[in-house]
C-alpha positions in Angstrom: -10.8 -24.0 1.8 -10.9 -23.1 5.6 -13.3 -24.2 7.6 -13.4 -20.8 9.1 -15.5 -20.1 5.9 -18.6 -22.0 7.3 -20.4 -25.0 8.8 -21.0 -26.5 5.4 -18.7 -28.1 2.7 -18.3 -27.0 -0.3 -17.9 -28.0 -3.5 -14.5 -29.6 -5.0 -14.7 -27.3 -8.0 -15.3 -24.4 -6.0 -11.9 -25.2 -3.8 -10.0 -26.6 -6.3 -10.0 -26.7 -9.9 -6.7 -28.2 -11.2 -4.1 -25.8 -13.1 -6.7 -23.7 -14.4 -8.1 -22.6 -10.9 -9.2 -18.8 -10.7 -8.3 -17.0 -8.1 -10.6 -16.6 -5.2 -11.5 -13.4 -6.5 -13.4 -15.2 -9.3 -14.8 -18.3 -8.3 -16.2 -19.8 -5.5 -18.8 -18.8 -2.7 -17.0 -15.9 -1.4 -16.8 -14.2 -5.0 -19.4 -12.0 -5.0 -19.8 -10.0 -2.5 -17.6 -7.0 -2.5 -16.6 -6.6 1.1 -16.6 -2.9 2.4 -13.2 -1.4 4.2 -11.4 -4.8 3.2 -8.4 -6.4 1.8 -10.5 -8.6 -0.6 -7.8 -10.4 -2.1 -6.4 -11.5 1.3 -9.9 -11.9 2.9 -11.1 -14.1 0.1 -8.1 -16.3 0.6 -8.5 -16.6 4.2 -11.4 -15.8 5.6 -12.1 -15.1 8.9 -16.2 -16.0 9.4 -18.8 -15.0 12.1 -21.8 -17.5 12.3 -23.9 -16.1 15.7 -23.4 -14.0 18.6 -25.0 -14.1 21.8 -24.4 -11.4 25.0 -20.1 -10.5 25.1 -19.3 -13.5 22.8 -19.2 -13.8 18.7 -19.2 -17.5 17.6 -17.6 -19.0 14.4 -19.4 -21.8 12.4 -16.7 -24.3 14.3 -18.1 -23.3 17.3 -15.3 -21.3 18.9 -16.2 -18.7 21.0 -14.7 -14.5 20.4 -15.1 -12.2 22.8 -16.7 -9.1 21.4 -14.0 -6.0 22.5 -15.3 -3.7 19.9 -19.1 -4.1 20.2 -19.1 -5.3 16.8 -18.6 -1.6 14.8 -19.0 0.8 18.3 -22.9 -0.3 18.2 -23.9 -3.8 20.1 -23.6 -1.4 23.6 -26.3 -3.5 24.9 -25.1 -6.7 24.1 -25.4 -9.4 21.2 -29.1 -10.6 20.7 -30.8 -8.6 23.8 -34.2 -10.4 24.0 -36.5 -7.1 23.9 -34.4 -5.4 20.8 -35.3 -8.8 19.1 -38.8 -9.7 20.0 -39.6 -5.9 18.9 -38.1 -6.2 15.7 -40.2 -9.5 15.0 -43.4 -8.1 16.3 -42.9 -5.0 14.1 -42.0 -7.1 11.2 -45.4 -9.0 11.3 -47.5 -5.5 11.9 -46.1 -2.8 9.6 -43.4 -3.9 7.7 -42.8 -0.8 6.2 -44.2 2.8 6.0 -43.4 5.9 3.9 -42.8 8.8 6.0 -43.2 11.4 3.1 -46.6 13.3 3.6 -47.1 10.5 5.9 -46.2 8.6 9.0 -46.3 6.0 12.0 -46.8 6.1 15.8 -43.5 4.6 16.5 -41.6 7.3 14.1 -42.4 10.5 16.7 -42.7 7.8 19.8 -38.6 7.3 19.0 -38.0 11.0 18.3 -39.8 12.0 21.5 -37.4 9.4 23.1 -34.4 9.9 21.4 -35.5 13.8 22.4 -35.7 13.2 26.2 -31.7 12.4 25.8 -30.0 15.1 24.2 -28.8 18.2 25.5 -31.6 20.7 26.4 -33.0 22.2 23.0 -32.1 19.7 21.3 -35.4 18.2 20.6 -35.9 18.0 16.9 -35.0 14.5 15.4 -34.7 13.7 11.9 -34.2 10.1 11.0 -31.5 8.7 8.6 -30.3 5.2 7.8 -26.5 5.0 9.1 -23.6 7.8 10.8 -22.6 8.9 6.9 -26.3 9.9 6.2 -26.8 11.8 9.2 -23.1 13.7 8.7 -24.5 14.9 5.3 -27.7 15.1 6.6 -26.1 17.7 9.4 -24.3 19.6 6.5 -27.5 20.2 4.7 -29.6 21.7 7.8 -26.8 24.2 8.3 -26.6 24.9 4.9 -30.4 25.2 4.5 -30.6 27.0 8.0 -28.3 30.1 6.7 -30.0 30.7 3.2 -33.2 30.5 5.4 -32.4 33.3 7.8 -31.6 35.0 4.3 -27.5 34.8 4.9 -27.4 32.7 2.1 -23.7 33.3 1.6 -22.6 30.8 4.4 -21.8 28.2 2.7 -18.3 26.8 3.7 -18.5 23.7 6.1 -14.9 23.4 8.3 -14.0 19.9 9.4 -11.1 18.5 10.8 -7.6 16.4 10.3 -8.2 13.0 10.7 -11.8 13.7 11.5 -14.0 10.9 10.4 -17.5 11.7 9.1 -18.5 8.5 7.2 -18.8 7.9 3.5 -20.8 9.7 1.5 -19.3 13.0 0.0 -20.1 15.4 2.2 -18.8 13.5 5.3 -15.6 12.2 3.0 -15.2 15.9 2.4 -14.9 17.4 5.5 -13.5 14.1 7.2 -10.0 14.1 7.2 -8.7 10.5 6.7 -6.2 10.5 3.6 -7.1 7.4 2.2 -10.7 8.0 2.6 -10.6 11.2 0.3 -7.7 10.7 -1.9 -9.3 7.6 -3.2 -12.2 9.1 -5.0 -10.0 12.5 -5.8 -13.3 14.9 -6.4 -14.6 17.1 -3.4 -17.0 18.9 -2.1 -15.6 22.1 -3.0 -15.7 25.1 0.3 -14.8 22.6 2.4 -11.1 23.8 5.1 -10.0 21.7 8.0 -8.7 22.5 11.5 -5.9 20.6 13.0 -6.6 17.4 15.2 -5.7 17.5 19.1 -3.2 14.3 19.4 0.6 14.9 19.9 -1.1 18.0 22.3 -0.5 16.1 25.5 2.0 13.6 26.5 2.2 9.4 25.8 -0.2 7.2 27.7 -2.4 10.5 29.4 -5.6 9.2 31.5 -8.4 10.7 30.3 -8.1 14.4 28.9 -4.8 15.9 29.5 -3.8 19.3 30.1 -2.2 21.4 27.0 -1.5 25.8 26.8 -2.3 24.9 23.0 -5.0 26.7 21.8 -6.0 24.6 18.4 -9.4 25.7 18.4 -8.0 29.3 17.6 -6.7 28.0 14.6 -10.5 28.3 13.4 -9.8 32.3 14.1 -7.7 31.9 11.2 -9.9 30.3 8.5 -12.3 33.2 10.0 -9.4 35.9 8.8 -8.9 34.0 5.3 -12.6 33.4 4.5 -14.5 36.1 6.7 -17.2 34.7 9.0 -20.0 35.8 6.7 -18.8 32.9 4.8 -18.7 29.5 7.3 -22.0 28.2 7.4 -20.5 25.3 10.2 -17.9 23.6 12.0 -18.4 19.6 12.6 -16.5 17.6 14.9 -16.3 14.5 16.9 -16.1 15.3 20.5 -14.1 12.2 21.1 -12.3 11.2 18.0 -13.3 7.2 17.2 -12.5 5.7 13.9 -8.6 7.4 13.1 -7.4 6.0 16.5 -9.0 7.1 19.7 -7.8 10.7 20.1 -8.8 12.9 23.2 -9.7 16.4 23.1 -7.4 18.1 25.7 -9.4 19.9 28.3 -11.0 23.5 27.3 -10.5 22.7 23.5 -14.7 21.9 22.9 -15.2 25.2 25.4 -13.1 27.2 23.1 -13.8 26.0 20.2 -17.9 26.4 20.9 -17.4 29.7 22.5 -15.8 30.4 18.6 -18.3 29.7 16.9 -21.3 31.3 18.7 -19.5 34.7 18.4 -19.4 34.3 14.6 -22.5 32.9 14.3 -21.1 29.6 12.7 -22.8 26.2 13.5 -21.2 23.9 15.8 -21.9 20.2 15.1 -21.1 17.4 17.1 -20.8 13.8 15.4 -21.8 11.9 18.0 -22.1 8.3 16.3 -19.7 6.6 17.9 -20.1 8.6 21.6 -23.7 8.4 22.1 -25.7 5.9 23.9 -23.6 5.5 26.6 -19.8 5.4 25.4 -18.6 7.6 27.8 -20.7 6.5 30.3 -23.3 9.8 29.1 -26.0 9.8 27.1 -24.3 11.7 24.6 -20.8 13.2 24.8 -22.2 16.7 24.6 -23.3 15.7 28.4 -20.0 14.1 28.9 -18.2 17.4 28.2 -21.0 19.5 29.1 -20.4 21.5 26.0 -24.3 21.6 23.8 -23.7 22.2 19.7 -26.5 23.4 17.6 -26.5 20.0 15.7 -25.4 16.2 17.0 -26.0 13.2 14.9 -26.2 9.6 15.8 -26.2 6.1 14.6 -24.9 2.7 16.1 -25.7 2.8 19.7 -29.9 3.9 18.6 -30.5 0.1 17.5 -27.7 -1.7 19.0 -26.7 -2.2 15.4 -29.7 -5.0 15.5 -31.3 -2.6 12.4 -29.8 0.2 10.4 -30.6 3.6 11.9 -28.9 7.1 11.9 -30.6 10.0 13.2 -29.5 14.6 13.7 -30.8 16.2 17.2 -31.4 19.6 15.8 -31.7 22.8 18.2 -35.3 24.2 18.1 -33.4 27.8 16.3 -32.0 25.6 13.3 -35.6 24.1 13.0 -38.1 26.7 13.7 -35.7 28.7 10.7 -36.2 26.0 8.2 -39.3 25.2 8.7 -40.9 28.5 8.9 -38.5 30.3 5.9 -37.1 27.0 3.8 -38.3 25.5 0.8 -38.9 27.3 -2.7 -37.7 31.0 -2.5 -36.1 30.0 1.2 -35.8 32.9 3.3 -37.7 35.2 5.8 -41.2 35.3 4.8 -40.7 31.7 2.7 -44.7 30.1 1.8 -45.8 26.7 2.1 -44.2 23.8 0.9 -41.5 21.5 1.5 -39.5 23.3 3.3 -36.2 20.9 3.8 -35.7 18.8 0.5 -33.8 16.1 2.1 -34.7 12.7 3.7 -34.5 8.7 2.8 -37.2 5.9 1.7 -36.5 4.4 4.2 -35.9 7.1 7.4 -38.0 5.9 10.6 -38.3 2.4 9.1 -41.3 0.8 11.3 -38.6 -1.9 12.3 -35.8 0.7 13.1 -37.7 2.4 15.2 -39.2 -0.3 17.0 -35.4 -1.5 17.8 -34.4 1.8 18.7 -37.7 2.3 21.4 -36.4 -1.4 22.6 -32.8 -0.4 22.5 -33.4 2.8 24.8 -36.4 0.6 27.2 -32.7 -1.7 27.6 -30.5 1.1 28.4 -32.6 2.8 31.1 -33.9 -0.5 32.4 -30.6 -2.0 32.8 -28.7 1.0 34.0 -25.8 0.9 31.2 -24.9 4.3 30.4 -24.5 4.3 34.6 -23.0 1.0 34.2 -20.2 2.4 32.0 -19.9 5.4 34.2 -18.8 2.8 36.7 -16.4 0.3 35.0 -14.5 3.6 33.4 -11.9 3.6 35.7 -11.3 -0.1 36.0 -11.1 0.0 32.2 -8.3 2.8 32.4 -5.9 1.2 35.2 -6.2 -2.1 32.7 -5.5 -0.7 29.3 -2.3 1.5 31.1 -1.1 -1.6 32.5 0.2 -2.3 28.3 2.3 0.7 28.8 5.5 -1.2 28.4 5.0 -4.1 26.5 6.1 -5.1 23.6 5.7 -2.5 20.6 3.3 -0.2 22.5 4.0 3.6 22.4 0.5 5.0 23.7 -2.8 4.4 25.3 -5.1 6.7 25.6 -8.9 6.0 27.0 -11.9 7.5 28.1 -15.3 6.3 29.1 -15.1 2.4 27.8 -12.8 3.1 24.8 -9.0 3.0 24.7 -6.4 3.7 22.0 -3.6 1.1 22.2 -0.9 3.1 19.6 2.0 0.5 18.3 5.3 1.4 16.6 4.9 0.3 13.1 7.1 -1.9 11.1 9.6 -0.5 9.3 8.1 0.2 6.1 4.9 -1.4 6.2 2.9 1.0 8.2 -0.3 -0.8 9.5 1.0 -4.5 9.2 1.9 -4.8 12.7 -1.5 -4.3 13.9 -3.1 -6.1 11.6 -1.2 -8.9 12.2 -2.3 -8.0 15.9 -5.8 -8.0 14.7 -5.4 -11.7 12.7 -4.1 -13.1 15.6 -6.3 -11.9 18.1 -9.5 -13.0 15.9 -7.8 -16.8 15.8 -7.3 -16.8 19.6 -10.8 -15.5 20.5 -11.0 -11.6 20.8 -11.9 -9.4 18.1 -10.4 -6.0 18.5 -10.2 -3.2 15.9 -7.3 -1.0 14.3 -6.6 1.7 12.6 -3.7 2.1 10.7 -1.2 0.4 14.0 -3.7 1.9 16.5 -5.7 -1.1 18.8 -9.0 0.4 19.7 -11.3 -1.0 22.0 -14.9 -0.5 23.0 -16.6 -3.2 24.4 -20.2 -3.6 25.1 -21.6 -1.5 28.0 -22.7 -5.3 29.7 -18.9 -5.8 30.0 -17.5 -7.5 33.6 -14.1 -7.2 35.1 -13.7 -10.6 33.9 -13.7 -9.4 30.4 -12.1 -6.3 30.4 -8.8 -8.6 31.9 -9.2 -11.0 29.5 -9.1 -8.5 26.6 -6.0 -7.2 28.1 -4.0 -9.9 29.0 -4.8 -11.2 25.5 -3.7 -7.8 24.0 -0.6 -8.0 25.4 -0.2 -11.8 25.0 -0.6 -11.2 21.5 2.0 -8.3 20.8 4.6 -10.3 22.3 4.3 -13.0 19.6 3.6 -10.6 16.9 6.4 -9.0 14.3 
């Protein structure tokens, strides 16, 4: 067994059990837990094994030091183990381990909505609190579903996403996400569901930042408008910046138009804004970033630097004052008392989440990093385009502190290259991650100059070694 798997040994017949050995899908100390997004059969044959992380750096059980060039999953922007996310976290934990929030609540619950408030786009002050990005996409869905039958137009009901769109796992999201695998997998669908196309392959190879493009692809929702009629699209949902399928850049205008669209047929625009808020782009949000405001953003990652489970939606004040003064039983204009939004989680505003997520905000303004990233942005850019050229790259694309390193694939095994890239890079002391043979990176806002090189250079070192 490697010693990758960890710092202790482990027993013979758990590594080796003659002729009659099972496969490390049945035996041994790895068998049971059923590892999400994963090849478990390779994985569980040789694992690759994080024991502690500290600042920029993971560290395996051997010791060896990996520099963090995806902030874990898009969410340590602060760092690994920042003191005050931790020491909050324990505090809480020995106070109020945990509170409903169902006809009840806790101080810290509104303290982090007024906070998380204070950050979004103007009028977007109304924060409900999920547990992860794939709650607060369905979450979304729901409040613009809920919002239309409330403002008695009850017949809005079909949610528009878009190809290669990712909006986590959970039905709703898997619906209107469009990420083959991710749907084709479980076959069933929310049904009312149409998709737009994405915006890569609208500007040239290796573009800085947004490019320039005459295609109008936001007009293509004009045409789901034609098929459907208006009176029947209760939203559009988007990622301003396109994360998880590969890094892809809206050209500049598209968010413009494709906002300007749906105010003038009265759809909801939502923004999923898991991976770009809390400082990706070097903005509190990426609504700042493009300076276009949608009537719903969620969030997730970046609220806790991933130190506690936490998703939340920024609602406008016109999507809540609707629900909550026409939802519920008999929803509509002149609705009565109740429960007017039949939605939520046991555990939404966890005491502990919320505590991380006041420290995780107290970090970000105290130590300047959405500013920070705002800075380093264009020393980040000149480095990731100096791969253009080497071996088996055939686009980057960046903005803010991501970048999209886009590799030819191997004939006939589409995705092995760059997960051989990935392999590679893990064993030599940078984790990066890929989709399909896309490199992305997204390091921690604390990143230096130092780091970014060394990511780099090892990027590139890498690709020259690999198939």
């Amino acid at each position: 067994m490697d010693e990758r798997v960890s710092g202790a040994a482990l027993s013979d017949d758990m590594v080796d059990a003659g002729a009659g050995a099972l496969s490390p899908l049945d035996a041994g100390p790895l068998s049971n837990f059923w590892m999400p997004f994963t090849d478990n059969r390779y994985f569980k044959s040789n694992p690759r094994m994080l024991d502690r992380a500290e600042g920029m750096y993971y560290y395996k059980p051997d010791g060896g030091k990996v520099l963090d060039g995806t902030a874990g999953l898009w969410c340590v922007n602060a760092g690994h183990g920042a003191h005050r996310i931790t020491k909050a976290i324990q505090a809480q934990a020995a106070k109020l381990d945990f509170a409903p929030v169902f006809h009840l609540g806790h101080p810290l619950a509104f303290e982090l909505a007024t906070r998380v408030a204070e950050l979004m786009p103007a009028g977007l002050d109304r924060v409900f609190f999920t547990n992860s990005g794939s709650e607060s996409a369905d979450t979304a869905l729901k409040m613009a579903l809920a919002y239309h039958k409330a403002r008695g137009d009850g017949g809005r009901t079909r949610l528009i996403g878009r190809a290669r769109g990712y909006h986590g796992v959970n039905f709703g999201g898997m619906s209107v996400g469009g990420i083959g695998p991710n749907r084709r997998t479980f076959g069933a669908q929310v049904a009312g569901v149409d998709h737009i196309s994405h915006t890569h392959g609208s500007v040239p190879m290796f573009t800085r930042g947004q490019g320039e493009t005459n295609i109008d692809l936001a007009a293509e929702l004009e045409n789901l408008v034609a098929l459907h009629g208006a009176e029947q699209i209760a939203a559009v949902i988007v990622e301003p910046m396109a994360g998880s399928t590969g890094v892809l850049i809206p050209p500049r205008g598209y968010l413009e138009r494709l906002r300007a669209l749906t105010k003038q047929h009265g759809i909801l625009l939502i923004f999923d804004e898991v991976i770009t808020a809390f400082g990706r782009l070097g903005t509190a949000t990426g609504a700042a970033f493009f300076d276009v405001t949608p009537d719903i953003l969620t969030m997730a990652k970046g609220l806790t630097n991933g130190a506690a489970p936490m998703g939340a939606v920024a609602a406008s004040r016109e999507v809540f004052d609707t629900i909550v003064r026409n939802g519920g039983p008999g929803a509509g204009p002149g609705a009565g008392p109740g429960i007017e939004f039949y939605h939520g989680y046991t555990y939404s505003a966890h005491p502990l989440a919320a505590a991380a997520g006041i420290a995780t905000l107290d970090t970000y303004a105290e130590e300047g990093l959405f500013e920070r990233a705002a800075g380093l942005s264009a020393y980040f850019e000149e480095a990731v385009h100096s791969l253009k050229g080497r071996r088996h790259v055939i686009d980057v694309r960046n903005l803010g502190l991501v970048a999209g390193i886009e590799l030819e694939p191997l004939a006939g095994k589409p995705g092995a290259r760059a997960m051989e890239a990935f392999r590679t890079c893990f064993d030599e002391g940078l984790m990066i991650r890929v989709t399909a043979d896309i490199i992305a990176l997204s390091p921690p806002l604390i990143v230096d100059k130092g780091h970014i090189d060394e990511m780099v250079s090892k990027v590139g070192d890498v690709l020259e070694r690999t198939s």
